[in-house]
N, C-alpha and C positions, 0 to 999 in steps of 0.2 A: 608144983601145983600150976593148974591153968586158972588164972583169971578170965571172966564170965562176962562181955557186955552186950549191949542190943547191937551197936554197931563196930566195927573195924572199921575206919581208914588209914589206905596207906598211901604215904606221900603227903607230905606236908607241907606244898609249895602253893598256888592260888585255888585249885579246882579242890583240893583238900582239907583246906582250912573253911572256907566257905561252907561244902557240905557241911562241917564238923560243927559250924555257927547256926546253923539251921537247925540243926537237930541235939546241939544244945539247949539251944532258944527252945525246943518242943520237949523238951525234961528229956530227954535219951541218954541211957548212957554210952558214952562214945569216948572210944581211944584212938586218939592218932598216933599214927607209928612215922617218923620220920628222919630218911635218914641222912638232911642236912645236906641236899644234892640239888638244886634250884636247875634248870637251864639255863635261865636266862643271869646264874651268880656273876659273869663275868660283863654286864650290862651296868654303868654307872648310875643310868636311869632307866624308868619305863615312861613309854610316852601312848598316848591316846589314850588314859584312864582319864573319865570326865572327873575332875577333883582332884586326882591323885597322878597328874600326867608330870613327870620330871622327879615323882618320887624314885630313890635309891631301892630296888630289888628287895634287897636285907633290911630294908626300914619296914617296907610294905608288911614282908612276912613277919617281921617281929610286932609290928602292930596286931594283925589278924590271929596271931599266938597268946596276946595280950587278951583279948574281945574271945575267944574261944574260954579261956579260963576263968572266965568271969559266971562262966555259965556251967562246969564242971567237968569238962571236956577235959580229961586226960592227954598227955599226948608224952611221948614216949622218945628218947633220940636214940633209933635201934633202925635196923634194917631186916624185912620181910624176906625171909629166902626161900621160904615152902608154902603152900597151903589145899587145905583137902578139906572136900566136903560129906558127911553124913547126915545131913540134914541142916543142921547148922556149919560153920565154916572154924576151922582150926587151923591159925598161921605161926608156923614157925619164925623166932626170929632168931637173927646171928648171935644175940647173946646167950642163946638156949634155952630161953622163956616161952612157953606159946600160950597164944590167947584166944578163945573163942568167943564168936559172933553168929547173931542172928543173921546180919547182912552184914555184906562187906563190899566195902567201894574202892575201885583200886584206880590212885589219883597218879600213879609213878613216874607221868610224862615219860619225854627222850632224851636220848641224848645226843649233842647234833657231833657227827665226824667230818673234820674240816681235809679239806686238799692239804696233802703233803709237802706243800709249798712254804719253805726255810718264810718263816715270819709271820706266815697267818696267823697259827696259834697264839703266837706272841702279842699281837694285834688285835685278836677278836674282841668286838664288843665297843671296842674304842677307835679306829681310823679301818680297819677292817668289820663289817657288818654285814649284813643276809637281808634285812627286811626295810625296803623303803620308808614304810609306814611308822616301822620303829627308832628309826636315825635317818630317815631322810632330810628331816628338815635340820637335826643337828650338822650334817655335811652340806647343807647345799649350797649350791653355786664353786664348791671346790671343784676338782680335776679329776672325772670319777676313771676307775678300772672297771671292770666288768670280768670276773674271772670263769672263763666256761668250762664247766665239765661232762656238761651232757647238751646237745642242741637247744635243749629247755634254755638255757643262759641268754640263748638268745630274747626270749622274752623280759627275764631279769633287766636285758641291757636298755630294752624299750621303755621300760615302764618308769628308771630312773632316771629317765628327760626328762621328766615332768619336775625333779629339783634340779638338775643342772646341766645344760647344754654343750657339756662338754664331758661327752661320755665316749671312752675307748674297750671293744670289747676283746680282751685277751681272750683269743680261739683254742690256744693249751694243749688244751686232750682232744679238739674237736675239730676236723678233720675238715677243708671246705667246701668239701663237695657234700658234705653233710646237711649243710644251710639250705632249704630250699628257693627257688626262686621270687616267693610271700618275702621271707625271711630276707632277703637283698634288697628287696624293695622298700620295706618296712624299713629298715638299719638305714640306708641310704637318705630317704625322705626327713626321716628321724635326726640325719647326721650325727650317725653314732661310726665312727673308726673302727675298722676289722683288723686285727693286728694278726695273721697265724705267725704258729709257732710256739714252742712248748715258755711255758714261764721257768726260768733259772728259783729264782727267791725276789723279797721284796725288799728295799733300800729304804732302809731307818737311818733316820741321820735327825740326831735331838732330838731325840725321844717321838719321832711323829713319820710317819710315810710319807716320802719323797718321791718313791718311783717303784716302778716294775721291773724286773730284769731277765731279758730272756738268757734260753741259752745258746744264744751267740753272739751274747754280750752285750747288745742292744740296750737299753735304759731310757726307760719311758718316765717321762715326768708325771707322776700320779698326786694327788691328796688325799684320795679314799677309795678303797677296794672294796667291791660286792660280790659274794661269793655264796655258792647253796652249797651247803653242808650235807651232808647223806642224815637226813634223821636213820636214829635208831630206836625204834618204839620197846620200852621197855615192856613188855608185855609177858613176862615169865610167868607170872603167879595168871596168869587170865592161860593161856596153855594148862598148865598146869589141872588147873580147875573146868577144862571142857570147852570155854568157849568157841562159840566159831569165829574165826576170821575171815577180814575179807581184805584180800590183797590191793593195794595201791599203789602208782608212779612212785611213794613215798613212805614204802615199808607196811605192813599187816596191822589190821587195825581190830579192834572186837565189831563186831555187828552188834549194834543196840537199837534199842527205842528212842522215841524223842525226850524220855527223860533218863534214858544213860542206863536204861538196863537191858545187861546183855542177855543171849540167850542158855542161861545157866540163873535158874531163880534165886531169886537174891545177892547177885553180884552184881555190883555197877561199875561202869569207867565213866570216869572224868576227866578234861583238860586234855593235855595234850595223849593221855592213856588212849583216850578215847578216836583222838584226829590228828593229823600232823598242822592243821591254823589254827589251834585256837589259841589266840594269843591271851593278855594276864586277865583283860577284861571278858573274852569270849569263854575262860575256862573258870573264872568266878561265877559267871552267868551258870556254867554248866555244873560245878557244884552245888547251887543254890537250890536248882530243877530236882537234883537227886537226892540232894535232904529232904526236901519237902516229900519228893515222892515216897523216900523210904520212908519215913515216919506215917503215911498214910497206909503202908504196909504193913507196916507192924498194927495200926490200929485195927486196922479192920481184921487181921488174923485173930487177934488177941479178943475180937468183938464174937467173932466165927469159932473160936475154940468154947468162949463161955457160951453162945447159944446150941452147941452142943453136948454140952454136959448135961 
């Protein structure tokens, strides 16, 4: 049997939960599907949420699972692997259940793929990081790295002066005649260190970063490593279902409106589904837009089918 609601979301991390309170809050029936995959899980905290800045990741989402239930909002720990449209929308899940919807908002975020460098993984989240704004001030004034893997790094490496003036940018994969001559100037003025030459792995020692290691042995004294990750937009079920994309320096994204509907009616993205920034507080915001908007949708159809009878 398929169960029947006005709405599907899927993905259950900030851009997800929020829609899902919104249209609670508006009497909707709505299911969320999630399948327990956060980006930001391996983050101790999140930071620059006005009230909620230093909250733990997993407290967050378990609150806002809390606050969705109060208001009838199903939610489901399953994983979305199909879905088609006939008018209304029908999502397969991995358990073999599918559920249909009037609208469906697909929250699924990315997933970020780190440099193949022996300790990143091991690190991320905690002395290795990606976003100034989200642990800069947790590392600052340490001994920063700067790990390049596309010329872009170069900007990464400037931007993190502003917490500590003692910024080294490991050139890696990035070749130096790559750097333009802006780019020399900038680093230099900035006094950020150009180190080429490929990174070996990174030196743990007590449980904390110590250093950088190339490979030719070399060993840089580091405190905290900065690194851009490859996002990878999960976007399967938005393929799937027609929408168009539009290509970026950071993966394919859906073309939508200013409140998150693509162009495929009735499906929406949200959070990072939708962009590769929107961090916890920017993809709440964009949740919140798309509740609101779809329950406006429904209303007025639902106003539009009875003035045609």
């Amino acid at each position: 049997m398929t169960d029947t609601y006005e709405v599907v979301v899927v993905g259950g991390g900030a851009a997800g939960l929020s829609a899902a309170l919104v249209l609670g809050r508006a009497r909707r029936r709505t299911l969320v599907v999630d399948a327990g995959e956060p980006r930001n899980a391996p983050a101790a905290h999140m930071q620059g949420f006005l009230s909620r800045d230093g909250m733990p990741p997993a407290e967050f989402l378990a609150v806002g699972r809390e606050e969705i239930a109060r208001y009838g909002v199903e939610l489901v720990r399953d994983r979305a692997v199909d879905a088609a449209r006939d008018g209304d929308f029908t999502v397969s899940l991995a358990s073999g259940g599918k559920v249909r919807a009037r609208q469906l908002v697909v929250a699924t975020g990315l997933k970020d793929e780190l440099p193949p460098v022996p300790g990143v993984a091991e690190r991320f989240g905690r002395d290795v990081v990606h976003c100034p704004y989200c642990h800069g001030w947790e590392v600052r004034d340490r001994a920063f790295g700067v790990l390049a893997t596309t010329p872009m790094s170069v900007h990464q490496a400037l931007m993190v002066t502003q917490w500590s003036k003692d910024v080294t940018l490991f050139l890696h994969q990035v070749a130096e005649a790559e750097l333009t001559d802006d780019d020399l100037r900038r680093l230099a003025v900035a006094g950020v260190r150009v180190v080429p030459g490929e990174v070996a792995a990174l030196r743990i020692e007590d449980d904390r970063l110590t250093g950088v290691r190339l490979v030719d042995g070399s060993v840089h004294r580091r405190e905290a490593l900065f690194v851009a990750p490859r996002p990878v937009p999960q976007n399967d079920l938005l393929l799937k279902l027609g929408a168009e994309l539009r290509e970026t320096p950071f993966g394919a994204y859906p073309v939508i409106d200013e409140r998150g509907l693509t162009t495929v009616p009735g499906l929406w993205a949200a959070g990072n589904a939708s962009g590769f920034a929107e961090q916890v507080v920017n993809a709440v915001s964009r949740g919140y837009r798309a509740g609101a908007a779809i329950n406006g949708e429904l209303l007025f159809a639902n106003l539009d089918a009875a003035v045609r009878v």
